[in-house]
FIMARZA-60576 format. One record per atom (N, C-alpha, C, O): atom name; x, y, z; residue number from 1. Coordinates in nm, 3 decimals. Atoms other than C-alpha are relative to their C-alpha. Layout:
BEGIN
<atom a="CA" xx="X" yy="Y" zz="Z" k="NUM"/>
...
end
This chain:
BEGIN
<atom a="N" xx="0.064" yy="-0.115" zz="-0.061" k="1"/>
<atom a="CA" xx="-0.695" yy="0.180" zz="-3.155" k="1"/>
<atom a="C" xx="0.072" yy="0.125" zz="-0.048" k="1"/>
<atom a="O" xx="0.195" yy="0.132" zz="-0.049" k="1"/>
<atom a="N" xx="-0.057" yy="-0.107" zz="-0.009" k="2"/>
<atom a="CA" xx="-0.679" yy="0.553" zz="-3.250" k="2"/>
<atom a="C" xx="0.032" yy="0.065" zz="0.046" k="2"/>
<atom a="O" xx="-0.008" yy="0.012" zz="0.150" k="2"/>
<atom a="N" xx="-0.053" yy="-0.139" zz="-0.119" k="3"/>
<atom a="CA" xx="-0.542" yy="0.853" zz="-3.046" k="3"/>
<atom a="C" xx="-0.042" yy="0.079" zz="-0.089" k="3"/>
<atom a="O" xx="0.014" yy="0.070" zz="-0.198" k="3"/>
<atom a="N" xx="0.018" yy="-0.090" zz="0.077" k="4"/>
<atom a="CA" xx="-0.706" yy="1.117" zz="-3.200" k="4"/>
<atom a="C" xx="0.021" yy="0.183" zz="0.116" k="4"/>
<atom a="O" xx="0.033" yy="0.293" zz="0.061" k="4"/>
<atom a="N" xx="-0.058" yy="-0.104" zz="-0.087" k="5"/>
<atom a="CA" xx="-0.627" yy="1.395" zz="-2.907" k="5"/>
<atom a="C" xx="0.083" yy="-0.080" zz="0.143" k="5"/>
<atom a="O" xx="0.094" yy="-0.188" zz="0.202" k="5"/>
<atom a="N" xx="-0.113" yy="0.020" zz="-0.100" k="6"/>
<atom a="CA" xx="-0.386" yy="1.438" zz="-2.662" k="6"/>
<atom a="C" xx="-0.023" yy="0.107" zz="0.148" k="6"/>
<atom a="O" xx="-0.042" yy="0.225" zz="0.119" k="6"/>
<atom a="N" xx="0.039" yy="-0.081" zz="-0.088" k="7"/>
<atom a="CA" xx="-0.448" yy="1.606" zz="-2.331" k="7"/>
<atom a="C" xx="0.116" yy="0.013" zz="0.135" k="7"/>
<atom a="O" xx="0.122" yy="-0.076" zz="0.220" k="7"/>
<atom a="N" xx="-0.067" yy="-0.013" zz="-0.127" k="8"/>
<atom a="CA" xx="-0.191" yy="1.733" zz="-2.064" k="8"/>
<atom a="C" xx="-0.025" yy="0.101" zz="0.120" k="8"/>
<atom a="O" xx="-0.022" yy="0.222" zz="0.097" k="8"/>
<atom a="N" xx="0.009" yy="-0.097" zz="-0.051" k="9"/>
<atom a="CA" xx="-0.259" yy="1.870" zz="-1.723" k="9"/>
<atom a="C" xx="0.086" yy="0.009" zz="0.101" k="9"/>
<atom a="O" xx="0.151" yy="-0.094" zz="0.111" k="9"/>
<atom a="N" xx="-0.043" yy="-0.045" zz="-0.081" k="10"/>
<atom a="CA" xx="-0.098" yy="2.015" zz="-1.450" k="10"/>
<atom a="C" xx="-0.027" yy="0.091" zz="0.126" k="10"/>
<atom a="O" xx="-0.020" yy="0.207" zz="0.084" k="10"/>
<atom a="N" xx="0.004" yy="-0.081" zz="-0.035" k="11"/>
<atom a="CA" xx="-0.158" yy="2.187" zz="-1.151" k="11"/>
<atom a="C" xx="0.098" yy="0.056" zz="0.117" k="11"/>
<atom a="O" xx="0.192" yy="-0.023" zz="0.125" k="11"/>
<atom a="N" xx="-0.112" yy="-0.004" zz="-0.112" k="12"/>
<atom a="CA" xx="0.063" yy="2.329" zz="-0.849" k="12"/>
<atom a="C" xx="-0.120" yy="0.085" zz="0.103" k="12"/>
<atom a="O" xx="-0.215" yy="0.149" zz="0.057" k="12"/>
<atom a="N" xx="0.044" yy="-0.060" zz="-0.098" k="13"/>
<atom a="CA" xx="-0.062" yy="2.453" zz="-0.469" k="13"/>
<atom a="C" xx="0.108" yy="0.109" zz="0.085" k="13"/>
<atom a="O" xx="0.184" yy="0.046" zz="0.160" k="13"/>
<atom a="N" xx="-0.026" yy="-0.089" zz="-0.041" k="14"/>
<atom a="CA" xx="0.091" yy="2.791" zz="-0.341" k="14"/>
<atom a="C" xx="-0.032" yy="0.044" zz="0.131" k="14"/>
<atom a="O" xx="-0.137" yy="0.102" zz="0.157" k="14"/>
<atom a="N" xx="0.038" yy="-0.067" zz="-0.178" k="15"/>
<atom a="CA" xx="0.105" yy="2.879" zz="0.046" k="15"/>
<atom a="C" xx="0.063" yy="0.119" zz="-0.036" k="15"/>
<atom a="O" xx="0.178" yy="0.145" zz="-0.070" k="15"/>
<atom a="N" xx="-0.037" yy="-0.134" zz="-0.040" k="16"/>
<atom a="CA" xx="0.064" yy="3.225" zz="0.072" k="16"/>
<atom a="C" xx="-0.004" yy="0.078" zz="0.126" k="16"/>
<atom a="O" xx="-0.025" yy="0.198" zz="0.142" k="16"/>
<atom a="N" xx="-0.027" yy="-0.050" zz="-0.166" k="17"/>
<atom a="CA" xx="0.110" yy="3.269" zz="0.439" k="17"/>
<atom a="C" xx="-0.126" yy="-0.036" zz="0.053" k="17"/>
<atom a="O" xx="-0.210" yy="-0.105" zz="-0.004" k="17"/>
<atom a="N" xx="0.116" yy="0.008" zz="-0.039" k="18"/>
<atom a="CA" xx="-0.143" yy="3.306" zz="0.708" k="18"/>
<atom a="C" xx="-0.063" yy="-0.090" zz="-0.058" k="18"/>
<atom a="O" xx="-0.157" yy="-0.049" zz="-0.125" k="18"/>
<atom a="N" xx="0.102" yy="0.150" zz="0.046" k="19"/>
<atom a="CA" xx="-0.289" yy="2.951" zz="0.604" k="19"/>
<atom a="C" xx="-0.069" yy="0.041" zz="-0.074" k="19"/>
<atom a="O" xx="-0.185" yy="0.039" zz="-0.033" k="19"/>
<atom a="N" xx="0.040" yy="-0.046" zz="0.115" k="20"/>
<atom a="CA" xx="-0.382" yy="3.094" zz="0.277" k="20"/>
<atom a="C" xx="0.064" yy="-0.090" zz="-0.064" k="20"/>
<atom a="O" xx="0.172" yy="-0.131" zz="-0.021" k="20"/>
<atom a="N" xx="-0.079" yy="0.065" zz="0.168" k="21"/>
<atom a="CA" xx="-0.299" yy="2.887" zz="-0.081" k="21"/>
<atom a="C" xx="-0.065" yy="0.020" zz="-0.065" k="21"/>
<atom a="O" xx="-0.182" yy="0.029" zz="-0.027" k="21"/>
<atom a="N" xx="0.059" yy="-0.041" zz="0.130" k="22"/>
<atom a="CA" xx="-0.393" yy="2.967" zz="-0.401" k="22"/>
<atom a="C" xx="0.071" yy="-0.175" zz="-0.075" k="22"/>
<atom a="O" xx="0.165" yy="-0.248" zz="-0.043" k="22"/>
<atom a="N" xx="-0.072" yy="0.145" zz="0.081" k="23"/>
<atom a="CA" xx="-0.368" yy="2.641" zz="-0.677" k="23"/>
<atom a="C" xx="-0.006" yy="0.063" zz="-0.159" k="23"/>
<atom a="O" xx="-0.084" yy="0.148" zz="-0.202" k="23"/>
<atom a="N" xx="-0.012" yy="-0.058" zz="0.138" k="24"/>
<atom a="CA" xx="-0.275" yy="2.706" zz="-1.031" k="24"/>
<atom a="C" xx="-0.016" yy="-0.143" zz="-0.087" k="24"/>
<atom a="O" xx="0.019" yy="-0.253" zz="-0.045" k="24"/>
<atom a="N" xx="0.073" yy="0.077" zz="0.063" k="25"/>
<atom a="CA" xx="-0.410" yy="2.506" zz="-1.283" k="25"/>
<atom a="C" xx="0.062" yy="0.011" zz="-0.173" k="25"/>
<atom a="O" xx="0.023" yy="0.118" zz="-0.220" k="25"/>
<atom a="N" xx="0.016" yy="-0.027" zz="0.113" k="26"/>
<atom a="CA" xx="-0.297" yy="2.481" zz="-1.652" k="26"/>
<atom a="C" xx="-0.027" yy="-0.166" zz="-0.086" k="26"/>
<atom a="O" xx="-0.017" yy="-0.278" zz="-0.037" k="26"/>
<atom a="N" xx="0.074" yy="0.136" zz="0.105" k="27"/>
<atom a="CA" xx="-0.426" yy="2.209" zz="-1.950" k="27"/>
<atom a="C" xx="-0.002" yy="0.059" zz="-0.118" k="27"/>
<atom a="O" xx="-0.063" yy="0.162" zz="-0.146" k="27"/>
<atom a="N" xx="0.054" yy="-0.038" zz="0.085" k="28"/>
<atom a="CA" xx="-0.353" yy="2.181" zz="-2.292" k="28"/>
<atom a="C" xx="-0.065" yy="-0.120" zz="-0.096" k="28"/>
<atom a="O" xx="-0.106" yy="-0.211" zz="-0.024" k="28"/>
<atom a="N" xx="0.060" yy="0.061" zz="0.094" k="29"/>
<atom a="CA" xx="-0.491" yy="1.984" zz="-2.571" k="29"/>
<atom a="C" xx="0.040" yy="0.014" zz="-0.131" k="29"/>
<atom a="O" xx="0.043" yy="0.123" zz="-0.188" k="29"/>
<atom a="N" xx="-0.034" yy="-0.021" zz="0.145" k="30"/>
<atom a="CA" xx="-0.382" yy="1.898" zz="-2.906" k="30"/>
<atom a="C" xx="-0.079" yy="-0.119" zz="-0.030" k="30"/>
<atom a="O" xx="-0.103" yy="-0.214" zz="0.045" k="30"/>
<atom a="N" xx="0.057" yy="0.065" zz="0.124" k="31"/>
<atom a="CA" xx="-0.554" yy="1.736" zz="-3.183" k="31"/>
<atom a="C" xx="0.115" yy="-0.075" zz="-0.089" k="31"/>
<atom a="O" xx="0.222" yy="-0.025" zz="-0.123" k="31"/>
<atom a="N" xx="-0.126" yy="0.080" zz="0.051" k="32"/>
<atom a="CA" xx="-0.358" yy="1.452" zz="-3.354" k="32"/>
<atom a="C" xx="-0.071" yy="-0.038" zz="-0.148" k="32"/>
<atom a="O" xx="-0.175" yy="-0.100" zz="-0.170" k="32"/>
<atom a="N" xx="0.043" yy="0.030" zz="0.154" k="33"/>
<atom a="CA" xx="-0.366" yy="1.453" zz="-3.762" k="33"/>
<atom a="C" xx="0.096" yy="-0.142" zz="-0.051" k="33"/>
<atom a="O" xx="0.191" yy="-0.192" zz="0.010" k="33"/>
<atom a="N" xx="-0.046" yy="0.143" zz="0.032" k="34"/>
<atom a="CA" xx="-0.268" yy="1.137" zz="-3.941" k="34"/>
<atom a="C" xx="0.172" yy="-0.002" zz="0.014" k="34"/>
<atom a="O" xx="0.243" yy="0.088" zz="-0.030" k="34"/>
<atom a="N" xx="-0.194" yy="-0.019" zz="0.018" k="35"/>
<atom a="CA" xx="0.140" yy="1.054" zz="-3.889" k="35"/>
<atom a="C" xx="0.011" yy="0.073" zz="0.116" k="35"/>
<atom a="O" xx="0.130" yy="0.067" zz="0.147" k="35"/>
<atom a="N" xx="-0.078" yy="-0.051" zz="-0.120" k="36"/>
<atom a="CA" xx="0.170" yy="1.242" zz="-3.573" k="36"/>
<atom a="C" xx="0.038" yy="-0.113" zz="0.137" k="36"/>
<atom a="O" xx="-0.038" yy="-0.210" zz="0.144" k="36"/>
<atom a="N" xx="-0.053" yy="0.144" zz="-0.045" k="37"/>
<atom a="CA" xx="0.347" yy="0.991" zz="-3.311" k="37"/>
<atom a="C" xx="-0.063" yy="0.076" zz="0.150" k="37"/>
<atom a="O" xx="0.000" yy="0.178" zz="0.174" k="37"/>
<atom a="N" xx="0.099" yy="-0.040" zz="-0.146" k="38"/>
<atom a="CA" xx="0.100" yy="1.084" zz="-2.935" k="38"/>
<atom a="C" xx="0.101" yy="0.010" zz="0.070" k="38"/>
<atom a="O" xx="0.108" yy="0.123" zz="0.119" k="38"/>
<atom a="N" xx="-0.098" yy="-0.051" zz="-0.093" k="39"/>
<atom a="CA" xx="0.408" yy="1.058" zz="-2.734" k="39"/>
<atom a="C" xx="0.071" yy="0.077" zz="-0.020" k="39"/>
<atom a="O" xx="0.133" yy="0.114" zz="0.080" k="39"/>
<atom a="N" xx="-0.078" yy="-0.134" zz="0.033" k="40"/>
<atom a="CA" xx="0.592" yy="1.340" zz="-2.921" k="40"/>
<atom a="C" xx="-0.064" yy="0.133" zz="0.039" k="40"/>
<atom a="O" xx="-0.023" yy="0.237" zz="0.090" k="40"/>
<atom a="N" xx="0.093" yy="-0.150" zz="-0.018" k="41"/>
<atom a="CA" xx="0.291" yy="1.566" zz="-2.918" k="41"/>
<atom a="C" xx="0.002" yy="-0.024" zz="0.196" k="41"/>
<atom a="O" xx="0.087" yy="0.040" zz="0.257" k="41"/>
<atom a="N" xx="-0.039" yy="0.036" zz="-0.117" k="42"/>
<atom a="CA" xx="0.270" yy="1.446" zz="-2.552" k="42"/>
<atom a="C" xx="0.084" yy="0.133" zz="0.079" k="42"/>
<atom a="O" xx="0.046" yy="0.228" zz="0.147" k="42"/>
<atom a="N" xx="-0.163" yy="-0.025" zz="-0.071" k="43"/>
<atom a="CA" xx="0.662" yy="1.549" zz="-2.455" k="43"/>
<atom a="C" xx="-0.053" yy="0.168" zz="-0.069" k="43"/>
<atom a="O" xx="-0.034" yy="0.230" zz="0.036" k="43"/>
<atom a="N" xx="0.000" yy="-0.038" zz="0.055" k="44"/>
<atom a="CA" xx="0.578" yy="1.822" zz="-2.639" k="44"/>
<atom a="C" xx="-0.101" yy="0.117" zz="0.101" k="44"/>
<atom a="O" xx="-0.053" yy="0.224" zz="0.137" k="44"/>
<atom a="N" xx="0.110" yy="-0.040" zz="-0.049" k="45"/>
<atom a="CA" xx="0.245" yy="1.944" zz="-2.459" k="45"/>
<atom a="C" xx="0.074" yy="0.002" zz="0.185" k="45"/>
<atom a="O" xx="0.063" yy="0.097" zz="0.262" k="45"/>
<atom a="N" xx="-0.075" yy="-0.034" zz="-0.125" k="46"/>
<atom a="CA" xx="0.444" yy="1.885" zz="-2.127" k="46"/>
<atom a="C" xx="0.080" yy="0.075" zz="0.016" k="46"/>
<atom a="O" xx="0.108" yy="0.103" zz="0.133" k="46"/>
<atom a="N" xx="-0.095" yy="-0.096" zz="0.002" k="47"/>
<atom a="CA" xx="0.680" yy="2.110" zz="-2.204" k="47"/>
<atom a="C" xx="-0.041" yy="0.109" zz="0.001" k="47"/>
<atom a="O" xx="0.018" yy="0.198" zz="0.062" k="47"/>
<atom a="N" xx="0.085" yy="-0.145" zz="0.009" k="48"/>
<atom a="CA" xx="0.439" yy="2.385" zz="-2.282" k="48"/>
<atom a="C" xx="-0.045" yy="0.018" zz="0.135" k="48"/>
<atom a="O" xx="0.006" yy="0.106" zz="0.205" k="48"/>
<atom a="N" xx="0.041" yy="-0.005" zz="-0.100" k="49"/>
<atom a="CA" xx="0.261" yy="2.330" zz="-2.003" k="49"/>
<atom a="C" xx="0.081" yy="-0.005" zz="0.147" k="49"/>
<atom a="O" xx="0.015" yy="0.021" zz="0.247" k="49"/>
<atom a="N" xx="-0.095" yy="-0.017" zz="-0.126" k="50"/>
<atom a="CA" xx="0.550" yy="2.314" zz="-1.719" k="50"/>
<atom a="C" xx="0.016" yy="0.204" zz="-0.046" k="50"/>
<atom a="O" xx="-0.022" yy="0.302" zz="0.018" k="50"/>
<atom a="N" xx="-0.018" yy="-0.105" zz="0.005" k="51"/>
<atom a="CA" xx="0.647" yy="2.613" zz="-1.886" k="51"/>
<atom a="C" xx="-0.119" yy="0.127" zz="-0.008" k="51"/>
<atom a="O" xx="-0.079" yy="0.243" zz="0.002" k="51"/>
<atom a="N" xx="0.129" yy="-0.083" zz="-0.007" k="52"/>
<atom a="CA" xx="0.336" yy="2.811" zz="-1.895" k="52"/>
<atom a="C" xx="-0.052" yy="0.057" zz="0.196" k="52"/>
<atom a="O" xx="-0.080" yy="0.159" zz="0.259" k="52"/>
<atom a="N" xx="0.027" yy="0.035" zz="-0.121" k="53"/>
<atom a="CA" xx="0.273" yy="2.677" zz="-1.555" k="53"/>
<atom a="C" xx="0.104" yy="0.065" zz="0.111" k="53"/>
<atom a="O" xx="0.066" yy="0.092" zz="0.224" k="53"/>
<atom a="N" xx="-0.099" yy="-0.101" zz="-0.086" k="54"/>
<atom a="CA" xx="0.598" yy="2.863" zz="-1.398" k="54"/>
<atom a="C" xx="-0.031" yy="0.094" zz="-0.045" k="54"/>
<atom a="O" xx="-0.115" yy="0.114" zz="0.043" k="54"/>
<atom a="N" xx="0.019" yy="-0.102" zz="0.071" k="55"/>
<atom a="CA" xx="0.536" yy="3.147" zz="-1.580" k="55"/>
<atom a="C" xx="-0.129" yy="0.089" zz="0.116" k="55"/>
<atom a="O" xx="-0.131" yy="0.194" zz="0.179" k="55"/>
<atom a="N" xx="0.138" yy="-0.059" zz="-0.102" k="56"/>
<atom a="CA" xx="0.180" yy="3.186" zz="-1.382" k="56"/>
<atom a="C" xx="0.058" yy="0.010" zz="0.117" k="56"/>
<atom a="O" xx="0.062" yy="0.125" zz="0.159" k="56"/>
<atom a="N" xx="-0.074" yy="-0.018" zz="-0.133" k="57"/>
<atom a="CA" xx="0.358" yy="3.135" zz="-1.066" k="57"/>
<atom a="C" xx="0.096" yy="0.093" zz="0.033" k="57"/>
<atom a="O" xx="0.126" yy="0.140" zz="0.142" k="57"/>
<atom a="N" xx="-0.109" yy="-0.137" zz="0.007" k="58"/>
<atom a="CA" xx="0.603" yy="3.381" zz="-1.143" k="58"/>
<atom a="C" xx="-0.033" yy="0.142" zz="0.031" k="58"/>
<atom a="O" xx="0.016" yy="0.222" zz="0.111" k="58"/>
<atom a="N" xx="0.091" yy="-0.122" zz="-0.001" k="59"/>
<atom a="CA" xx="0.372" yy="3.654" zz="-1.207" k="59"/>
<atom a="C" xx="-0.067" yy="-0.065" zz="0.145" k="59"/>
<atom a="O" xx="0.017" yy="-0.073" zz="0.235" k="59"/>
<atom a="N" xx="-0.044" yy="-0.005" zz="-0.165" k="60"/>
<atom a="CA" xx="0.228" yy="3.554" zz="-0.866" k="60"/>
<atom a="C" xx="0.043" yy="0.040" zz="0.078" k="60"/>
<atom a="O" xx="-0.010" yy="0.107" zz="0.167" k="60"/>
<atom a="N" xx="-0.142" yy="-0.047" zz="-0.132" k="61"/>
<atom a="CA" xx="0.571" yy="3.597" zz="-0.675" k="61"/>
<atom a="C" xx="-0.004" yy="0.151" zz="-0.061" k="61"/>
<atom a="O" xx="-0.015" yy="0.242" zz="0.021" k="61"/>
<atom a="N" xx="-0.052" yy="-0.158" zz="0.070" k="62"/>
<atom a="CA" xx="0.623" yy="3.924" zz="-0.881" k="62"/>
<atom a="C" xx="-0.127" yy="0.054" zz="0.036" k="62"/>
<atom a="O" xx="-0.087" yy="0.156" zz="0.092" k="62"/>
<atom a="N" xx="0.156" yy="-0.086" zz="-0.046" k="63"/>
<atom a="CA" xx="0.218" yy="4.070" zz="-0.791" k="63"/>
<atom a="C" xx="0.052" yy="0.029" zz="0.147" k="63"/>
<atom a="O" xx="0.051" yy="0.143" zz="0.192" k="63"/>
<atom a="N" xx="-0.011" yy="-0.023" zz="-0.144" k="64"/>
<atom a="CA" xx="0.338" yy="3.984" zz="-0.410" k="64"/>
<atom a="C" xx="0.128" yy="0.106" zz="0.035" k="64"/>
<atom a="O" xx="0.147" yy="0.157" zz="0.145" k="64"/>
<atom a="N" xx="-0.146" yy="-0.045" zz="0.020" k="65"/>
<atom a="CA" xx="0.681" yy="4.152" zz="-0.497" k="65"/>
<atom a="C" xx="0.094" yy="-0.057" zz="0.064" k="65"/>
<atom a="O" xx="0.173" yy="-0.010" zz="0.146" k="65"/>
<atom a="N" xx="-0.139" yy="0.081" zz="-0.043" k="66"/>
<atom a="CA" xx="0.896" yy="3.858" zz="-0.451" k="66"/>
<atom a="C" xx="0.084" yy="-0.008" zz="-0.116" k="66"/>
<atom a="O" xx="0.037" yy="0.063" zz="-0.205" k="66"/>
<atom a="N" xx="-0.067" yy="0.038" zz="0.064" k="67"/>
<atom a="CA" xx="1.129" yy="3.767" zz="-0.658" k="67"/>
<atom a="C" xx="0.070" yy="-0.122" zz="-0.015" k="67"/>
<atom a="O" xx="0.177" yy="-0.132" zz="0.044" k="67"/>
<atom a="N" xx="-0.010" yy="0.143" zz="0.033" k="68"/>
<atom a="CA" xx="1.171" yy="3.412" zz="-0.772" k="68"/>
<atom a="C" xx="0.088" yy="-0.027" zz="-0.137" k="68"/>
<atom a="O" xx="0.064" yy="0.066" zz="-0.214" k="68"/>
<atom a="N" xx="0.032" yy="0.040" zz="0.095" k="69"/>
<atom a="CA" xx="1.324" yy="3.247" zz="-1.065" k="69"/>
<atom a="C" xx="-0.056" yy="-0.145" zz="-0.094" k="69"/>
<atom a="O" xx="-0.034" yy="-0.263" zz="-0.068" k="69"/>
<atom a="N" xx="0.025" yy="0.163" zz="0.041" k="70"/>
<atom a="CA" xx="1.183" yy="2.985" zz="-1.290" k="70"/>
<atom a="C" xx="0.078" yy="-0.107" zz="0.019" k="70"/>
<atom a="O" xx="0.004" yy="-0.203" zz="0.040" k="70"/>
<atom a="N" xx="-0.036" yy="0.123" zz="-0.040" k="71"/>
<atom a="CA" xx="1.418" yy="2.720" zz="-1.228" k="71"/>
<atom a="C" xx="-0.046" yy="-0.012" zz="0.149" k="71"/>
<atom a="O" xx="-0.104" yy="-0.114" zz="0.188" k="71"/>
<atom a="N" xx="0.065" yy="0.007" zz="-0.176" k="72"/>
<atom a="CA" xx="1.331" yy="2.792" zz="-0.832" k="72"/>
<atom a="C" xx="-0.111" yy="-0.012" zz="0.017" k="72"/>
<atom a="O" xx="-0.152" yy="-0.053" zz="0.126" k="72"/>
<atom a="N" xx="0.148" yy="0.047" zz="-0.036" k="73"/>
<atom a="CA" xx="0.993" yy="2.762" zz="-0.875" k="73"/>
<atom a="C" xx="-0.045" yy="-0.130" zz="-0.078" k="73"/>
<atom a="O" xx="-0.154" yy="-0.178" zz="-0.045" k="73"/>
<atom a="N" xx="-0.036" yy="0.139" zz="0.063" k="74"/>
<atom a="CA" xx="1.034" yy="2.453" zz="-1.083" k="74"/>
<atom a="C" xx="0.046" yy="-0.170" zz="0.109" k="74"/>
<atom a="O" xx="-0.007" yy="-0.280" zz="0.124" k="74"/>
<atom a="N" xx="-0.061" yy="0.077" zz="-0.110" k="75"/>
<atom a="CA" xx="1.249" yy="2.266" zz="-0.818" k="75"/>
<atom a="C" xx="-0.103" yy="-0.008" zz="0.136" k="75"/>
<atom a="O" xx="-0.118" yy="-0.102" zz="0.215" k="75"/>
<atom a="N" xx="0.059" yy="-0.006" zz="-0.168" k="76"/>
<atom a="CA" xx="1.030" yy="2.383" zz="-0.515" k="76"/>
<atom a="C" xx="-0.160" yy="-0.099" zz="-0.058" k="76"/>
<atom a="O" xx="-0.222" yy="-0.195" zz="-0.011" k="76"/>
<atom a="N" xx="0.133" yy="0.068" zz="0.007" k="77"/>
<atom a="CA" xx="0.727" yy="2.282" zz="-0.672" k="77"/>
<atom a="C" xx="-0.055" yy="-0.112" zz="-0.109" k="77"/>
<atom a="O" xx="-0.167" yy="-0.126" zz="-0.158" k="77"/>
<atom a="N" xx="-0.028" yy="0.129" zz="0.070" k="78"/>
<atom a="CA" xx="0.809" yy="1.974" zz="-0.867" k="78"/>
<atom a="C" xx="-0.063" yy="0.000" zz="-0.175" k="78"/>
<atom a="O" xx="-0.108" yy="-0.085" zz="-0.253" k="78"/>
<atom a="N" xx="0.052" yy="0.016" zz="0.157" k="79"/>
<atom a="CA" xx="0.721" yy="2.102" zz="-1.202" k="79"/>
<atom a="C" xx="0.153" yy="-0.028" zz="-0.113" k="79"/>
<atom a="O" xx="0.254" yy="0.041" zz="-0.099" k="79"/>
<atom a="N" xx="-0.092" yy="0.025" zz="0.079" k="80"/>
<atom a="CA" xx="0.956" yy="1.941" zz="-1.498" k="80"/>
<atom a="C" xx="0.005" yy="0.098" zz="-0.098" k="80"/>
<atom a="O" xx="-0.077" yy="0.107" zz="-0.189" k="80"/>
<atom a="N" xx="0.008" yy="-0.120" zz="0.153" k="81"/>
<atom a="CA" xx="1.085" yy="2.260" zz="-1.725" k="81"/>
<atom a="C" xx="0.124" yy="-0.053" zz="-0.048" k="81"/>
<atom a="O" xx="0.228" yy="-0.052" zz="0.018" k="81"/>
<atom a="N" xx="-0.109" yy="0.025" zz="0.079" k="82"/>
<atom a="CA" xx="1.302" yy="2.131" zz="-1.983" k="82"/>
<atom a="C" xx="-0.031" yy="0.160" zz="-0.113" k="82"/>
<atom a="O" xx="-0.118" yy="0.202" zz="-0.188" k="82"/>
<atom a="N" xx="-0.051" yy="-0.109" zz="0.146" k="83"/>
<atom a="CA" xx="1.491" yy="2.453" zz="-2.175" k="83"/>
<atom a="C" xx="-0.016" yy="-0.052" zz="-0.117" k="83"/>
<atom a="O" xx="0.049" yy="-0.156" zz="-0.106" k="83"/>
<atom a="N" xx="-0.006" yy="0.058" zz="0.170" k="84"/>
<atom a="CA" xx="1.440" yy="2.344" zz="-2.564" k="84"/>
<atom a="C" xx="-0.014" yy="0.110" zz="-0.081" k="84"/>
<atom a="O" xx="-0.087" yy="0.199" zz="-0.038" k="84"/>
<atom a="N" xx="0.028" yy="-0.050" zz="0.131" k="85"/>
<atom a="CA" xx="1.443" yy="2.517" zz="-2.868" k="85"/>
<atom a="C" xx="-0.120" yy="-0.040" zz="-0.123" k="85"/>
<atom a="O" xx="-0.107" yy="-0.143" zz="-0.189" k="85"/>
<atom a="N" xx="0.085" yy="0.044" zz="0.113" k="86"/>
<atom a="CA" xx="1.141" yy="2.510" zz="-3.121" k="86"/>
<atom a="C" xx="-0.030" yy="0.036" zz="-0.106" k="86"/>
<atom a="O" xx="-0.108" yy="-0.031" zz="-0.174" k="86"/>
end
């Protein structure tokens, strides 16, 4: 069998007081050309996407004028951000 795409999603749920939540949503998708190994692009696509995914939440806390940082919104809301270099 082939893997010809790869798809990762994520989303997180935000209580914004007064029994309000907002949910944030991100998904990406890669296309797999011959020789690429699916669990690299994968690890790879999860990484984007945690990190993308704090990022939105960030901006969020910062619209409400909180002040958060990504590892804290990482931990609270169980998203995996691995730091890497690419």
């Amino acid at each position: 069998m082939k893997i010809s795409e790869v798809t990762v999603s994520q989303s997180v749920r935000v209580n914004l007081g007064d029994y309000q939540s907002t949910d944030f949503f991100v998904s990406m998708k890669a296309e797999l050309d011959d020789g690429d190994k699916p669990l690299d692009v994968a690890a790879t696509l999860r990484r984007r996407v945690a990190h993308a995914l704090t990022n939105t939440v960030g901006a969020n806390f910062k619209a409400r004028g909180k002040d958060i940082s990504p590892k804290k919104i990482a931990s609270t809301y169980g998203i995996e951000r691995i730091e890497t270099r690419e």
